[in-house]
N, C-alpha and C positions, 0 to 999 in steps of 0.2 A: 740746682744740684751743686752744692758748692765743693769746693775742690777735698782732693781725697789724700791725704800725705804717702808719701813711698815708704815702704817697709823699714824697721829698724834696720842698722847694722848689722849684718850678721845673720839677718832673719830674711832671707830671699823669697821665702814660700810663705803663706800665713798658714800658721798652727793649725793643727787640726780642730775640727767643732761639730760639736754633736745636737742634735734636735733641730738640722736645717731644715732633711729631705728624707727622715727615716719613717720609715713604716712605725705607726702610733696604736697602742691597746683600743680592739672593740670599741666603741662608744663614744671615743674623745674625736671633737671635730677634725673634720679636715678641711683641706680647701676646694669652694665648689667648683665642681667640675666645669672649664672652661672662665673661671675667671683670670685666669694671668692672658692665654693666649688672645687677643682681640681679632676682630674681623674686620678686612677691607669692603669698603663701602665705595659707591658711584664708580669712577676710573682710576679711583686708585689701586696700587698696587702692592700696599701692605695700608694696615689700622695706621692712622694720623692722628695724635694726639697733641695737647700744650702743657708747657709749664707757665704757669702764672705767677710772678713776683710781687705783685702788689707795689709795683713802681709809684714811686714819689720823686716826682720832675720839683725842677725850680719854681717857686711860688704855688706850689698844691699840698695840699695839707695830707698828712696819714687820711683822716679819716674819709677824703673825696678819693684816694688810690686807695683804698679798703672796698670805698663801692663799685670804682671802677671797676672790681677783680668780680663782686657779685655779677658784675654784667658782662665780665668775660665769661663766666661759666655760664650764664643764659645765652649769650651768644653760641657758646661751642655746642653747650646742648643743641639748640636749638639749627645749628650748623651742622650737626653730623659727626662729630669730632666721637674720638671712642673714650679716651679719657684725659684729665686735668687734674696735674698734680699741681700742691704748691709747697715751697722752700720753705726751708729754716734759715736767716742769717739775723745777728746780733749786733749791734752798736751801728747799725748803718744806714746813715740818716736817708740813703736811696729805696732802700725797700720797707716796706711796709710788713712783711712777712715774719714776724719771728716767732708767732706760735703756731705752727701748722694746724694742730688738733682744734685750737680755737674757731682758726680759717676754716676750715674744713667743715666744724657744726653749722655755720651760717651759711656756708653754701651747701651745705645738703640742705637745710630749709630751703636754698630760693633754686633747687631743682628735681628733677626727679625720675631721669633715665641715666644720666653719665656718671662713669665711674670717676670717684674722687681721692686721692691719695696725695699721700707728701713724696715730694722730692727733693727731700727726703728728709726727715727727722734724721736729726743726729745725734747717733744711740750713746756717744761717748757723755752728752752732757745731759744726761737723763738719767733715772733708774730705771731698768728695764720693765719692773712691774709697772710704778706707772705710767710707763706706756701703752703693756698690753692693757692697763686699763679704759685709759682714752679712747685706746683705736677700739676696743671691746667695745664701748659706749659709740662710737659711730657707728660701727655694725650691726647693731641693736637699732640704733636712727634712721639708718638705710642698710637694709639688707641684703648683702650680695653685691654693694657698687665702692666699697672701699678696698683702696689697697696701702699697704705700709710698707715707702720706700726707705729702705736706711742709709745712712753714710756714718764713714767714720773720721772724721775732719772734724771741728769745733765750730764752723762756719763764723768765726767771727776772728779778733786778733787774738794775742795769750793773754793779756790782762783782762780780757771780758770772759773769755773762756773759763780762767781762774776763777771770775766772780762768779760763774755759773754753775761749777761744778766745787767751791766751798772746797776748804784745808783737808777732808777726808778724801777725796780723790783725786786730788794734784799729782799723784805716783801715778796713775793710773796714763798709760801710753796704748799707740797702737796695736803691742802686741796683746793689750787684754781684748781689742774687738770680739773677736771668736771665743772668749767665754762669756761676755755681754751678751751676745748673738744668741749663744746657744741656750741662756737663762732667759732672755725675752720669747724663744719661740716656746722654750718649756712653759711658762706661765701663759704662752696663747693657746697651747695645745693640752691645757690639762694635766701636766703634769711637772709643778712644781719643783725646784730642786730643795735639798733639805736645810734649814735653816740653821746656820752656826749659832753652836751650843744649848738648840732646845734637840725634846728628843726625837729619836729616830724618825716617829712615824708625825713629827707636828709637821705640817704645812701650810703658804702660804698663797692663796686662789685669786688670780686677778678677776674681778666681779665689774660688769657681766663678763660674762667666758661658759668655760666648759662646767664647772660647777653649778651654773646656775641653767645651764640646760642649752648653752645658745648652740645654734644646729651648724654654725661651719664662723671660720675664724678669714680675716685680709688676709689676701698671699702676701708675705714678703719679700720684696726684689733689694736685689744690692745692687746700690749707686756706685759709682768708681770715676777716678781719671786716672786713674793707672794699670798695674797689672794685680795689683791686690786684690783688690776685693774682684776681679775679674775671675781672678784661677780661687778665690773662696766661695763665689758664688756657684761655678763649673763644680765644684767638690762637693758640694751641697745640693748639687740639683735646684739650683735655684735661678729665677731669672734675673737677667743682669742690664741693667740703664749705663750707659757709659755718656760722659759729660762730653760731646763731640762740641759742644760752643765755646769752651775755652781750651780745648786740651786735643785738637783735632787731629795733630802730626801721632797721638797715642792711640786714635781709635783702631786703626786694623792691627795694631800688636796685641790690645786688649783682648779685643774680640776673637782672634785665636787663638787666644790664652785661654779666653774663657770655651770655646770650645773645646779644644784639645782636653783641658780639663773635667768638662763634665761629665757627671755620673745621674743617670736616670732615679729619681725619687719619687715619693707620692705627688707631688707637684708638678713634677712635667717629665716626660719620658725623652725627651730632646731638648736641646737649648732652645733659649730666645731672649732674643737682646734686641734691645732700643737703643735709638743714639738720641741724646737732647741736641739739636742745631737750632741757631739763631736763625731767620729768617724775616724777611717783612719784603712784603704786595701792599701794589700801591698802581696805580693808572698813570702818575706822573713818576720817571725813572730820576729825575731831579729831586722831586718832593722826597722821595723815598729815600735818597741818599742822604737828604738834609738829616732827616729822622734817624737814620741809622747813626750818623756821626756823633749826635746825642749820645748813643748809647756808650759810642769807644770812646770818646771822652770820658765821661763817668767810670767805666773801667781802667782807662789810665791812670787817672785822678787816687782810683782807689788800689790798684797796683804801686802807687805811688807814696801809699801812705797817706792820701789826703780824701777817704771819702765822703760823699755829700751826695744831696741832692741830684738827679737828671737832669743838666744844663738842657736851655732851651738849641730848639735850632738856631738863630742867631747867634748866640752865646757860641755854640758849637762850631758856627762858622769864621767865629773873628778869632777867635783863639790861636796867641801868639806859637806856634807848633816850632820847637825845636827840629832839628832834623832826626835827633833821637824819637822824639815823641809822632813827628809823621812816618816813620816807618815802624812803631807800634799802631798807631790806629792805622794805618794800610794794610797789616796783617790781619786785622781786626777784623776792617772793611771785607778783607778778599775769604776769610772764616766765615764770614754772613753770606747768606744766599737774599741776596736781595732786589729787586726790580718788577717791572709789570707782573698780572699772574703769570703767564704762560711762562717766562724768563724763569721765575720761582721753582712753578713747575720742573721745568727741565733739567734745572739744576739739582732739587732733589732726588728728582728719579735718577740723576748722575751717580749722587750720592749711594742710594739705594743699591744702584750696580756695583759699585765700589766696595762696600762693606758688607754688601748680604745683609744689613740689618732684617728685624723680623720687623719693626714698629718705629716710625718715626715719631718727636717730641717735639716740636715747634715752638720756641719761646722767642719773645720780642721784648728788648728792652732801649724804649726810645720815649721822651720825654712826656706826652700826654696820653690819653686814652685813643683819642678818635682816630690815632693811625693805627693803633696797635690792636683795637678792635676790630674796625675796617679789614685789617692787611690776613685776621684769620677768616673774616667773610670770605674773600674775596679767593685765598685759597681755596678755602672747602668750594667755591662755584667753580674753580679752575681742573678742580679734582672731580666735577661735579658731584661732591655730598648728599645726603638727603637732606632738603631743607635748606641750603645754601641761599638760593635768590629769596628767601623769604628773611633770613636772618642777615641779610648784607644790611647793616648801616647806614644812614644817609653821611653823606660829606660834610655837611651841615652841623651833624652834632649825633652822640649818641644816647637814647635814653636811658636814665637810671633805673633801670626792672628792683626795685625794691622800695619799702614801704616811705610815706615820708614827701616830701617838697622831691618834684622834679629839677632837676639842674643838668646841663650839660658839663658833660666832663671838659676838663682845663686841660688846656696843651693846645700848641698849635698843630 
């Protein structure tokens, strides 16, 4: 969920947008009944879900953290988890993730009960059609298990953004999000807006979709780290993912915002908000910590203007720390919920108390597969999931569930 920019100057509320949460003509889909709201499983106490990054640690190639992410979502399936989205980010040699719609076909092939969505495309560097189109073309590939989270950030720096979004839409800022919005959901829901300078009645149908017959379209959720897209997705009747892993001191203004704001739609007749939080279980509170600091380094690094690759643990331990930079990874550290299950545990149902969320997002970013596989086994047994003791990992190593030479995933 990469981060979310604060409103222009001037512009304290976002604009109004139409085609979030409105009632749609006879015939044109909606969304199925019960796909946004999820259901708590074992002892938990709301739906548990992950984001997945497709982390690329020091010495691991993209295409060995491409497969790792294939066996995180047989994992979580196979774990109980409700659903797994995965990012957009660009120029950044840490994640592997930058075409969500791409990720997302391969891992609908290697499962086949969890819902799978982005966390989120970002609508600002795309054209909305095709998007509806892609996400059209997973719905069609799994029906009823996608969902399309949006953000409005670039996810990457401004010179890669620039390259991405080419000399015709460099004008184009946050305040155009909400008519981006509102033309993406038009093209999912069948009814296109009119195309400058043909006539009245030409339009143009993202396929598959409503024109070709598909019976219900991904819900759309808004991503946020701020109050923006919070009080646009309340206004909209829409639900709302708020980035509680880097932006945490913002989640209960959010989320009130987002409340106070909302208006009941075809979509959901009350809020409901997620929070993404960092998190990693582990049986050694040492081991755990090592792997965690992997991860605030790498964030440092790339706060800093210097991203890269997932330092190893070592790496992550010898690391000359300014005073400035240990009281960045300390905040970092104390932002993560991390330690044995049950410690995990306790801390999120903390969380949970604290915020009211409706759904919690678990995401783990530490240098190789086998902790960050492991550490959602071991949740989903502490929460006991369906399926947990059978999907927990060996320590040992974890298997690669797709086609091809077995190889243990890399990382300490």
């Amino acid at each position: 969920m990469p981060d979310q920019p604060q409103p222009p100057a001037g512009s304290a509320s976002p604009a109004p947008a139409t085609g979030g949460g409105e009632e749609r003509a006879p015939g044109t889909p909606r969304v199925a009944p019960g796909a946004v709201r999820g259901r708590a499983a074992g002892n938990a106490p709301l739906p548990l879900s992950l984001l997945e990054l497709a982390t690329v640690g020091e010495g691991i190639t993209p295409e060995r953290a491409l497969l790792d992410a294939v066996e995180a979502a047989r994992v979580a399936e196979a774990s109980g988890y409700h659903r797994l989205w995965v990012a957009e980010h660009h120029g950044m040699p840490g994640v592997a993730s930058s075409s969500p719609a791409v990720l997302l076909a391969h891992l609908v092939a290697h499962t086949s009960r969890i819902r799978l969505g982005s966390g989120g495309v970002m609508l600002p560097n795309h054209a909305p059609l095709l998007i509806a189109e892609q996400f059209g073309t997973l719905e069609a590939l799994a029906p009823g298990r996608i969902d399309l989270g949006l953000g409005r950030a670039p996810g990457t720096d401004g010179l890669t953004a620039a390259a991405l979004r080419g000399p015709n839409r460099l004008h184009e800022g946050a305040e155009d999000f909400p008519r981006q919005l509102a033309e993406l959901v038009a093209f999912l829901d069948g009814d296109p807006p009119p195309v400058p300078g043909a006539r009245p009645d030409a339009r143009v149908h993202a396929v598959p979709g409503p024109v070709t017959g598909a019976p219900a379209r991904p819900p759309v959720w808004l991503l946020g780290s701020s109050g923006y897209s919070a009080e646009l997705a309340g206004r909209l009747g829409l639900p709302f993912a708020f980035a509680h892993h880097f932006a945490a001191r913002h989640t209960g203004p959010a989320l009130e915002l987002y409340r106070a704001s909302f208006r009941p739609s075809a979509v959901l007749d009350a809020p409901y908000a997620m929070i993404a939080v960092s998190a990693l279980a582990g049986e050694d509170e040492g081991e755990v910590r090592r792997q965690v600091m992997t991860g605030a380094l790498a964030m440092l690094r790339l706060r800093g203007g210097r991203p890269g690759p997932v330092p190893t643990p070592n790496e992550a331990e010898d690391h000359p720390y300014t005073p400035l930079e240990r009281q960045v990874v300390d905040s970092r550290l104390a932002e993560t919920v991390h330690g044995t299950p049950d410690a995990v545990r306790e801390g999120l149902d903390s969380l949970v108390a604290a915020t009211g969320a409706d759904e919690l997002m678990i995401t783990t970013m530490v240098h190789g597969a086998r902790a960050r596989l492991r550490g959602y086994a071991l949740l989903a047994r502490a929460y006991g999931l369906p399926g947990a003791e059978g999907a927990l990992p060996a320590e040992s190593g974890v298997r690669a569930s797709v086609p091809g030479p077995v190889t243990p995933p890399t990382g300490e």
